[in-house]
N, C-alpha and C positions, 0 to 999 in steps of 0.2 A: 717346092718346099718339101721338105722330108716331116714324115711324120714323129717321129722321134725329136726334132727339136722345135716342136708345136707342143707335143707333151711335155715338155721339159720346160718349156717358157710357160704353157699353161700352168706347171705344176709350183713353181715359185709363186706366184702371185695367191695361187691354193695354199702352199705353205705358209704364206704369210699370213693370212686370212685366218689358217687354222690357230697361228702361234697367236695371234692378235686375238681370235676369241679366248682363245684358251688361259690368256696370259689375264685379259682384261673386262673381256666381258662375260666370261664362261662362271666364276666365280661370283661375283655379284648377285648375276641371275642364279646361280646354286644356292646362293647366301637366302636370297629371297624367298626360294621354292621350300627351302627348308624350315624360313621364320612365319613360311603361310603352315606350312605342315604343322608344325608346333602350335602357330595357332588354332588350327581344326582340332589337334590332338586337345589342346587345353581346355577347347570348348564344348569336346563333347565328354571329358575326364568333368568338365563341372555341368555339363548336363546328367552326368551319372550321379553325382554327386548330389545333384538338385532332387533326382528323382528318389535317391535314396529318403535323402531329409526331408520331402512330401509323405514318403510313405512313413517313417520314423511319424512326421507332423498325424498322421490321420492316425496312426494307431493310440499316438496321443491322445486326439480327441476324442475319439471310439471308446478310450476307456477312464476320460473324462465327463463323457456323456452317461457311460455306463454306470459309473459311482454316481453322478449326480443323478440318475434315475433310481439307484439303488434308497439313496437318499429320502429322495421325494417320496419313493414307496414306502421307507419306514417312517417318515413324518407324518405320510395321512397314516398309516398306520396305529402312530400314536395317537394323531388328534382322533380316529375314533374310537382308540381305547381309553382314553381323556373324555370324548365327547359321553360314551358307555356308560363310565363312572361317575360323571355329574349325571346324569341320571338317574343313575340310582340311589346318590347321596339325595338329589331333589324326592325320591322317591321314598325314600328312609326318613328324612325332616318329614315330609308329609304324613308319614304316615305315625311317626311321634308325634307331631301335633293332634294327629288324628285323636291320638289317646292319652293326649292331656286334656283337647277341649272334654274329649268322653268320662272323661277321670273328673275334670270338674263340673261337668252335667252333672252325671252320678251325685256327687259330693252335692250338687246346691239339688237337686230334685231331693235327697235324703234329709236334707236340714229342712227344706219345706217341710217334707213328711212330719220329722219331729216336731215344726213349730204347728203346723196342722193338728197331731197328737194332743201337743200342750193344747191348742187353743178348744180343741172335743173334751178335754179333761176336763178345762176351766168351764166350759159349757154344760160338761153331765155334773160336774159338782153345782153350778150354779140353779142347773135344772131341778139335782136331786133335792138343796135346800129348798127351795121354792115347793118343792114337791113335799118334804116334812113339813113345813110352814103350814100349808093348806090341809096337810091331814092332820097334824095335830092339833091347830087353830089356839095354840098358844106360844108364850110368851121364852123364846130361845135364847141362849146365854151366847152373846157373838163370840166371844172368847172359845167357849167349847165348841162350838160350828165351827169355826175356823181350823183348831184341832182338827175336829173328825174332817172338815176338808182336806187338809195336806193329807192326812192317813190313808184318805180315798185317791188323792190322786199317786200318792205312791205306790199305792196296789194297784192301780193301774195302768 
């Protein structure tokens, strides 16, 4: 057998072989390779995608956290500028009470005083008549003692 018509028989059956992938199976399998491709490509375009909007998400909350803490620090902030101020209003009532009970101490120890004064007056008038009585050892007109008492206790 000649070499030349072994290649030439072999090469038909090659040729077919080639035309038959080429025509039927070479396509499909391209079609395939190309709809896995597109799918890797898609998956990792929304893995980029995903990884963007995690970090978008955390800077979110980074300065969600950050106002809310901003937050928290001005509320206690307040309540101890709040808490400050009732103290010192409890501080201020206390110490106006202080100087009213003292205002009317003052006031009711001075009205004693007075009715103290009165009741020394009523007693050195009563004393002093008893004390003319006994040295004069006569007969007093109540009328005019009465007189000279108010006279006495207005002078004093």
């Amino acid at each position: 057998m000649n070499i030349n018509a072994t290649l030439w028989i072999q090469w038909i059956p090659f040729a077919i072989l080639a035309f038959v992938t080429a025509k039927f199976i070479w396509p499909p399998l391209a079609k395939a390779l190309d709809e896995r491709a597109k799918k890797i490509a898609d998956g990792l375009a929304a893995a980029d995608r995903a990884k963007l909007e995690l970090a978008d998400a955390n800077k979110r909350v980074e300065q969600q956290l950050s106002a809310t803490r901003d937050e928290a620090a001005k509320r206690l902030a307040d309540a101890e500028r709040l808490g400050a101020s009732l103290v010192e209003e409890a501080k201020r009532r206390a110490s106006d009470e202080a100087a009213k009970i003292l205002a009317a101490a003052k006031a009711d120890a001075d009205q004693q005083l007075m009715q103290a004064r009165e009741q020394l007056r009523d007693q050195v008038a009563g004393l002093a008549v008893k004390g003319a009585e006994q040295i004069l050892r006569r007969e007093v007109n109540a009328q005019a003692h009465a007189d000279l008492l108010s006279q006495l206790k207005s002078e004093l």
